[in-house]
C-alpha positions in Angstrom: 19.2 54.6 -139.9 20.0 57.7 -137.7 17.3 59.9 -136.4 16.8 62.8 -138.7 16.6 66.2 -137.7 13.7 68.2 -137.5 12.3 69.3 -141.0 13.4 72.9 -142.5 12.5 75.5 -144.6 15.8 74.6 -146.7 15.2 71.2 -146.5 11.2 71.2 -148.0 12.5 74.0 -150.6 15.4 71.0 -151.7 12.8 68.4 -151.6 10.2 70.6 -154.0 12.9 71.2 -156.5 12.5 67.5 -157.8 9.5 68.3 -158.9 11.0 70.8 -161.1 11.6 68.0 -163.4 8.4 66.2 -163.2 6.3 69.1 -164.0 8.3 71.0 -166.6 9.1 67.8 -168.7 5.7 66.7 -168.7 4.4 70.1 -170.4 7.1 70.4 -172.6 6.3 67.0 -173.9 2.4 68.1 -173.9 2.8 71.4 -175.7 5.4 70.2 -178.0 6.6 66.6 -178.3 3.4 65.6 -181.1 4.5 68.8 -183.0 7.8 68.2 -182.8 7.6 64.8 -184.4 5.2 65.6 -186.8 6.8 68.9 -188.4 10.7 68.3 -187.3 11.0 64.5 -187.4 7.8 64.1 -189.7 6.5 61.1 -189.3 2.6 60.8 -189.5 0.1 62.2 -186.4 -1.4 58.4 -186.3 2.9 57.4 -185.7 3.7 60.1 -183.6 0.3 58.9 -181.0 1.3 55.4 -181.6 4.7 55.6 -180.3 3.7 57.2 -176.9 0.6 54.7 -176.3 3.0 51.9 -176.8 5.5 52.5 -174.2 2.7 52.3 -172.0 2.9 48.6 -172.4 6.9 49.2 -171.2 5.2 51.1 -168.3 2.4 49.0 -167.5 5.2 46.5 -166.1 7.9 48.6 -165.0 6.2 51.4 -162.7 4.6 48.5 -160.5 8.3 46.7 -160.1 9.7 50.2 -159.3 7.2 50.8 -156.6 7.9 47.1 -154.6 12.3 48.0 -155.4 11.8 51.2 -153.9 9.5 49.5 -151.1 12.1 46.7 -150.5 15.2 49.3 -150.6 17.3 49.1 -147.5 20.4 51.3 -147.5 22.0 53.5 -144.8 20.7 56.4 -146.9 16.7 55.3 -146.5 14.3 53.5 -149.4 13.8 55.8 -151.8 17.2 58.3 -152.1 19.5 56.3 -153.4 17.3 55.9 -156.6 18.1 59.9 -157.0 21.4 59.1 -158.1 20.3 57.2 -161.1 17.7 59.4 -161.3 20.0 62.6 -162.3 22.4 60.7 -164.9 19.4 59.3 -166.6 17.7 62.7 -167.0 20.8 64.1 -168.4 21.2 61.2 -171.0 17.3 60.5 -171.7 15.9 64.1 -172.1 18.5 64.8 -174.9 18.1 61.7 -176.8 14.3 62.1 -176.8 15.0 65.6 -179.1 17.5 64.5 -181.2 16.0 64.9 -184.7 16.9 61.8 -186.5 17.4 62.3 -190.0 16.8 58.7 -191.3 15.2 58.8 -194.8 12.7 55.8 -193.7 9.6 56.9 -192.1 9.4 53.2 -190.3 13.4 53.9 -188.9 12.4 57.3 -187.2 9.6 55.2 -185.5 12.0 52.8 -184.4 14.6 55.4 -183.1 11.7 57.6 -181.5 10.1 54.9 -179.8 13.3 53.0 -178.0 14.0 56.7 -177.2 10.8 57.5 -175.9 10.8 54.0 -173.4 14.0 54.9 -172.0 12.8 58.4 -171.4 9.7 56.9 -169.4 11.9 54.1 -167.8 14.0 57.2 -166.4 10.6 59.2 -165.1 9.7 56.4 -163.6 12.8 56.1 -161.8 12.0 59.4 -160.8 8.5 59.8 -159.5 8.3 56.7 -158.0 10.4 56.7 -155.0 10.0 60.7 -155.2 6.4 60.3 -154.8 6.7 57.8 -152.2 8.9 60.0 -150.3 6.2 62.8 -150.0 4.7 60.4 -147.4 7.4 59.9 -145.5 9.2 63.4 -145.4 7.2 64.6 -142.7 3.8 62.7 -140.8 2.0 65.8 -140.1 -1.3 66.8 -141.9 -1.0 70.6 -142.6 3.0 70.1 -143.1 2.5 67.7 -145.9 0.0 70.1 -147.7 2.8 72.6 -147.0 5.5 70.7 -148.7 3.3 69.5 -151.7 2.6 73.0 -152.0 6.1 73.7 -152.3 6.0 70.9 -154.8 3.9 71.6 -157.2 5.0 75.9 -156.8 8.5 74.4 -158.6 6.3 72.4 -160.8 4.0 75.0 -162.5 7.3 77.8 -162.3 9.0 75.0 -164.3 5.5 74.4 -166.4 5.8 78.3 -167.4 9.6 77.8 -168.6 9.1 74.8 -170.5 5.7 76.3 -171.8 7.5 80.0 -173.1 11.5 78.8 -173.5 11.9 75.9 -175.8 10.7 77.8 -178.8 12.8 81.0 -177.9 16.2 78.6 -178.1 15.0 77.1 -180.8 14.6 80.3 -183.0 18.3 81.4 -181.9 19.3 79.0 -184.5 18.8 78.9 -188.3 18.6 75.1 -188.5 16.0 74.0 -185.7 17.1 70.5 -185.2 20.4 72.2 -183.9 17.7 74.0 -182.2 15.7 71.4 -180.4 19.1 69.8 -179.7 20.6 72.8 -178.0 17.3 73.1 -175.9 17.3 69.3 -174.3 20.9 69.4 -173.5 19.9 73.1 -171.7 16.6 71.9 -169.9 18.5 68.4 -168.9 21.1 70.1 -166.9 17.8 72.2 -165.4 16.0 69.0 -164.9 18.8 66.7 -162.8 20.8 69.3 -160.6 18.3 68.9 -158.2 18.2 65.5 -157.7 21.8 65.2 -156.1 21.0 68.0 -153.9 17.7 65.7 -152.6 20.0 62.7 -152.3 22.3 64.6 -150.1 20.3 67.4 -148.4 16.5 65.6 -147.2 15.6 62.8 -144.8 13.2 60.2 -144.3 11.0 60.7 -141.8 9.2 56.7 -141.2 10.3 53.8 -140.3 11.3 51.1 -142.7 10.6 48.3 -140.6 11.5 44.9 -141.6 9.1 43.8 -143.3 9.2 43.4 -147.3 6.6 43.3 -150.1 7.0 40.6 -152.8 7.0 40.9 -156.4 4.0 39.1 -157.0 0.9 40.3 -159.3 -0.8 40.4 -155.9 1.2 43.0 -154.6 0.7 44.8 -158.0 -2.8 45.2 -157.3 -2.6 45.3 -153.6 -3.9 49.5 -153.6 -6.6 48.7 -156.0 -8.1 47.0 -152.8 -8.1 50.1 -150.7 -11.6 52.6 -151.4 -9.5 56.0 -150.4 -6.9 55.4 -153.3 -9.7 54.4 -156.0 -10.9 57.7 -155.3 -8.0 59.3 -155.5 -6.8 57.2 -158.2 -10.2 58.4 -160.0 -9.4 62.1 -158.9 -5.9 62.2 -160.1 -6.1 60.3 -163.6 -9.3 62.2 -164.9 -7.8 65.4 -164.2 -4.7 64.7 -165.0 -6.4 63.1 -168.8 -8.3 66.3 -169.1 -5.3 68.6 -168.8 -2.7 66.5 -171.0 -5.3 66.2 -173.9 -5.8 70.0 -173.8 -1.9 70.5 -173.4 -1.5 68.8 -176.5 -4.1 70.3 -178.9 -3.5 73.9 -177.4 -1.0 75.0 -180.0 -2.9 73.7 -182.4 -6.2 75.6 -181.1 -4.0 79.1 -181.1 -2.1 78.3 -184.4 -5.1 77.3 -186.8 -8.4 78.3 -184.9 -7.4 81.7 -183.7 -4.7 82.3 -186.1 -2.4 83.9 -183.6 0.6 81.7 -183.3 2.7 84.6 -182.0 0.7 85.0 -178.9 0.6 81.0 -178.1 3.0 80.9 -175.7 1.5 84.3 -174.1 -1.4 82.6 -173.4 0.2 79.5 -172.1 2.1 81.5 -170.2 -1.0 83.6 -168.2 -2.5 80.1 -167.8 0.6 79.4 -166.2 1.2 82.4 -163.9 -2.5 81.8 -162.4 -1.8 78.2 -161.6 1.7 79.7 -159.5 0.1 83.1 -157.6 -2.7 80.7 -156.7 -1.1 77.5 -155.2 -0.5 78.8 -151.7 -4.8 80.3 -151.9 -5.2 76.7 -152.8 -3.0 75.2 -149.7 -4.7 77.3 -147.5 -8.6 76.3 -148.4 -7.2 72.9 -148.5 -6.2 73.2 -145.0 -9.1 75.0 -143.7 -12.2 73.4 -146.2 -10.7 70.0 -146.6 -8.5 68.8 -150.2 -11.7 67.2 -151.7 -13.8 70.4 -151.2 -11.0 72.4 -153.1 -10.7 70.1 -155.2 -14.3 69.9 -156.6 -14.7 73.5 -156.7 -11.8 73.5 -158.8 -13.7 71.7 -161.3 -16.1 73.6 -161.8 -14.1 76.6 -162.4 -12.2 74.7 -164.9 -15.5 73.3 -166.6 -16.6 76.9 -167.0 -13.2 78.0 -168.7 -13.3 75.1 -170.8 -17.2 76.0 -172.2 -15.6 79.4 -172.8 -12.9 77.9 -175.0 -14.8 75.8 -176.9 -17.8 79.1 -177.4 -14.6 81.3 -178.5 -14.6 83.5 -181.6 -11.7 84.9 -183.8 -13.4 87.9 -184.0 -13.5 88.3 -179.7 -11.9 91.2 -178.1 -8.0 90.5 -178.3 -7.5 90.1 -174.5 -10.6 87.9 -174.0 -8.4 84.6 -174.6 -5.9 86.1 -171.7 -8.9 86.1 -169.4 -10.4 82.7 -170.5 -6.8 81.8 -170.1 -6.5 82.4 -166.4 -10.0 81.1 -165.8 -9.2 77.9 -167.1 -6.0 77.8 -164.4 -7.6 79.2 -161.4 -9.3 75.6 -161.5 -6.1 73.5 -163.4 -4.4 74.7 -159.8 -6.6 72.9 -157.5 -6.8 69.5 -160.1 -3.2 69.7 -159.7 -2.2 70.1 -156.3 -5.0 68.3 -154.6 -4.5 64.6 -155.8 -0.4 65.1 -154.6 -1.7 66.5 -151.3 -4.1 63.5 -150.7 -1.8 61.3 -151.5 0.4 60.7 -148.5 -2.8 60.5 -146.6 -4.0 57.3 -148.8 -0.5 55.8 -148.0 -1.3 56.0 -144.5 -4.4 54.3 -145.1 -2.7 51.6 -146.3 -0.3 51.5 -143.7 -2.9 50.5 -141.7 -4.5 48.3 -143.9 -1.6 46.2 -144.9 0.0 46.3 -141.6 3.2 47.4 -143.2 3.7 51.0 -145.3 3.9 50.0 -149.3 4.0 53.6 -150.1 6.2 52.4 -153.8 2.8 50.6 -154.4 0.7 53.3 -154.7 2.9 55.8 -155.8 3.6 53.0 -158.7 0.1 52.6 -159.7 -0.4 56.6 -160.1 3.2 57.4 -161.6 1.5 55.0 -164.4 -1.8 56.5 -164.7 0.1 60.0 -165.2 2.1 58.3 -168.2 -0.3 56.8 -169.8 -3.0 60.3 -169.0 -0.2 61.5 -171.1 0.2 59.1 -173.7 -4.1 58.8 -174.8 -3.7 62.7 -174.9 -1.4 63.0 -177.3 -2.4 59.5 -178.9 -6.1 60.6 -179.4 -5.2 64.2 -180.7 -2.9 62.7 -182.8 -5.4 60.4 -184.4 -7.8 63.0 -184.3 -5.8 65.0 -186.7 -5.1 62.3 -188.3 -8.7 61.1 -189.6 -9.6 65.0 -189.7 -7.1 65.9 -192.5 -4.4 67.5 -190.5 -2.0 69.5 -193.4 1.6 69.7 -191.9 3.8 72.9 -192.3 6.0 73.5 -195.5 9.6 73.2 -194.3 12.4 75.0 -196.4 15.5 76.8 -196.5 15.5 80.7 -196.9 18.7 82.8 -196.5 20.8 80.0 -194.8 17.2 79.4 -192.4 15.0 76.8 -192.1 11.2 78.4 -192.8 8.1 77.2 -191.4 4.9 78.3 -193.4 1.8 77.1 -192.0 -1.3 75.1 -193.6 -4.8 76.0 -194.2 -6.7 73.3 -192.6 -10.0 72.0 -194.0 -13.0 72.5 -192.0 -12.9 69.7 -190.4 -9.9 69.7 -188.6 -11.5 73.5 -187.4 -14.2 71.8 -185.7 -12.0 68.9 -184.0 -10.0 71.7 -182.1 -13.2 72.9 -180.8 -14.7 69.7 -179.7 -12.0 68.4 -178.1 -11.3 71.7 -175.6 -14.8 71.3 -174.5 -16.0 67.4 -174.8 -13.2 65.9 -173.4 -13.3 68.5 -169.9 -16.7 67.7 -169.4 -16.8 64.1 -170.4 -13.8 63.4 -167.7 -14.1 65.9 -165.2 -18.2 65.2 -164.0 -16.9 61.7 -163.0 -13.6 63.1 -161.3 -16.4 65.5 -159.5 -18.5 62.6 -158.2 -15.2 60.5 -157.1 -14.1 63.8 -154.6 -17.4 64.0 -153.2 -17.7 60.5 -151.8 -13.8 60.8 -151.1 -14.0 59.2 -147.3 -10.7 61.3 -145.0 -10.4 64.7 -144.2 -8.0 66.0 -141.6 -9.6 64.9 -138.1 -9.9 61.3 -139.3 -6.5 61.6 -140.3 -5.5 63.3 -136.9 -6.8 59.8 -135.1 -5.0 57.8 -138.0 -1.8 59.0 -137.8 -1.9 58.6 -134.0 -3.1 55.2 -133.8 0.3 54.2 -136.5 2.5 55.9 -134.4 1.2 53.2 -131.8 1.0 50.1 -134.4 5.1 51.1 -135.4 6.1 50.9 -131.5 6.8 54.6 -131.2 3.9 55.3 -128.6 2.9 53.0 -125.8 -1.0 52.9 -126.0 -3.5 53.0 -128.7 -5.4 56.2 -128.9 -8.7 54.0 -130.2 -11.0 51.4 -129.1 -11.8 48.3 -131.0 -14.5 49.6 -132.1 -13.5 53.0 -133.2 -10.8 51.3 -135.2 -13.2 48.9 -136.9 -14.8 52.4 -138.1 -12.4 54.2 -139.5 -11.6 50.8 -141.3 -14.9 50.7 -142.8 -14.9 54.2 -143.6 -11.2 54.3 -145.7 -10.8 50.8 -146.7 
């Protein structure tokens, strides 16, 4: 492989649109995948959970494989690119299939349609973030540069978060029969979603090695990361926040429809939780820079801990804008949950550069493209059951004037208290752990100043090591 030019602006702008897909799909699927089944496809809220939690058995085997293929990948084009190619004509194909609403009388064959549909969708994401997350430590090797491009990552992310969050129910209402509706919106956001993987595959580089040596599809390999302390940190960091915010995701509608009784403003407030998360992603790239990730990163929590006491403490009877400022409380400290895990990472796949001798960046990327999943799968699998066992009452569905009509429910009481617990319980219950994980969280940027150096000497491309024996057998103790 060639020598690739020096990194530009263009190119890290090309390289953050992939994620474009990663975060807008996930929220629409948060915000409105358990509603959509359960009031458009109608099966139960205990089916609807069930159908997500088991494709995680489907992703439980394939995210690992995908991280050693991309690992092993040796093309003129690098390891992970030419996985972008398959990437963009599955999103095209998967993303539509997941919203067609299936009209099959039996309750057991919409299960059956929604889950194959929902596996192939997840076999396609993980086609996706696996060699795209790998890539984020290989685009560029230097410390502040990668915050910069992961910054640029997760900007697309949360401006594709706000669309998916405010759109998919505007093209929905442009139609008088809503499955038409939901249809006309996944072939739209598809189109959105894959574009920018052919311009990665032809417009970004690789910027590391990839060396000769290959990883072997072996259960050892599988568990290889587990056996490095900075990723079970991160690992820690990343899926409790990243639980935290799905379960919310997917019992926020539900909060603003039967709680606060103001289903017209849900997507408003979405939306300013939204908007916070984007103006403040380059404040949180430059503390990161200047405090250290893990710093940010904890005080992050508690700012989201504090909006989430507010949420759960919130009255009807409030001032109207109140939920607007609880709203962007909440993602002033989503922002730094967010970014902070995807700026550590390529850090932690140095660290096991150095402890494996060899960069198995697929690995770990594989290992946390499956704890996102299945952070998103128990969210909406637990407030589905919640629901469930709390005595959720579905919408009436019928046809007025040519139009489909949705009347909501009175829920009992019970279902009333559920949405409050869960907004506040499950925050704190996840996020004090995620808090103790970052403080002990071993690298900050002049350990991995010395690291990166002394791998530039173990891959050949400086003469002499820039540490001692001993200083080596240090930072070994200290990150592995």
């Amino acid at each position: 492989m060639n020598t690739p030019p020096p990194i530009t602006l263009r190119e890290k702008l090309i390289f953050g649109s992939g994620d474009i897909f990663i975060g807008g799909s996930q929220v629409i699927m948060a915000f409105y995948y358990l509603r959509f089944l359960t009031d458009v496809v109608q099966i139960s809220p205990a089916l609807a959970g069930t159908v997500v939690l088991v494709s995680k058995v489907w992703d439980a085997v394939s995210d690992p494989i995908m991280g050693v293929l991309t690992d092993n990948t040796r093309t003129r084009w690098g390891r992970r690119k030419p996985w972008f190619v398959l990437a963009f004509f599955g999103i095209l194909t998967s993303f539509v299939l997941l919203w067609y609403p299936v009209g099959f009388e039996a309750e057991s064959s919409k299960f059956i349609y929604v889950l194959l549909t929902y596996i192939y969708f997840s076999t396609v994401a993980t086609v996706c973030l696996v060699p795209y997350s790998s890539m984020s430590s290989e685009i560029s090797t230097d410390y502040e540069e990668r915050n910069n491009i992961n910054g640029m990552r997760l900007f697309f992310s949360q401006a594709s978060s706000l669309l998916a969050a405010v759109l998919p129910l505007t093209i929905v209402e442009q139609f008088n029969d809503p499955t038409v509706g939901w249809l006309s919106m996944a072939v739209i956001f598809s189109v959105f979603y894959a574009i920018p993987w052919l311009a990665m595959f032809f417009c970004t580089h690789e910027r590391v090695p990839m060396g000769d040596q290959r990883s072997k599809l072996h259960i050892r390999t599988f568990l290889a990361p587990f056996a490095v302390r900075s990723f079970r940190k991160l690992l820690l960091m990343y899926f409790l926040a990243y639980l935290s915010m799905d379960v919310v995701a997917a019992v926020f509608q539900y909060y603003m429809y039967y709680y606060l009784e103001r289903k017209d403003e849900a997507d408003l407030v979405i939306g300013t939780m939204l908007i916070t998360q984007i103006v403040l992603i380059p404040v949180v790239v430059t503390l990161a820079n200047r405090r250290g990730k893990a710093v940010v990163y904890q005080y992050s929590i508690g700012l989201w801990l504090a909006g989430a006491c507010l949420l759960a403490a919130y009255q009807p009877h409030w001032p109207d804008w109140s939920i607007y400022a609880v709203a962007a409380l909440v993602g002033s400290g989503v922002v730094g949950c967010v970014v902070m895990p995807w700026s550590i990472f390529p850090d932690v796949a140095d660290v096991g550069e150095l402890s494996f001798g060899h960069r198995i960046a697929g690995s770990f990327s594989g290992v946390l493209t499956f704890s996102r999943k299945f952070s998103g799968a128990i969210g909406i699998f637990g407030v589905g059951m919640i629901l469930e066992f709390s005595g959720y009452v579905p919408p009436l569905q019928e046809m007025v004037d040519g139009r489909f009509t949705e009347t909501l429910q009175v829920q009992p009481d019970s279902v009333i208290t559920a949405l409050q617990l869960i907004v506040f319980v499950v925050p704190m219950a996840l996020l004090v752990p995620a808090l103790l994980a970052a403080r002990t969280y071993p690298l900050d940027k002049e350990t991995h100043g010395r690291l990166r150096r002394y791998l530039e000497y173990q891959r050949g491309e400086e003469p002499t090591s820039n540490l001692s024996d001993e200083e080596l057998a240090g930072i070994k103790r200290l990150l592995i």
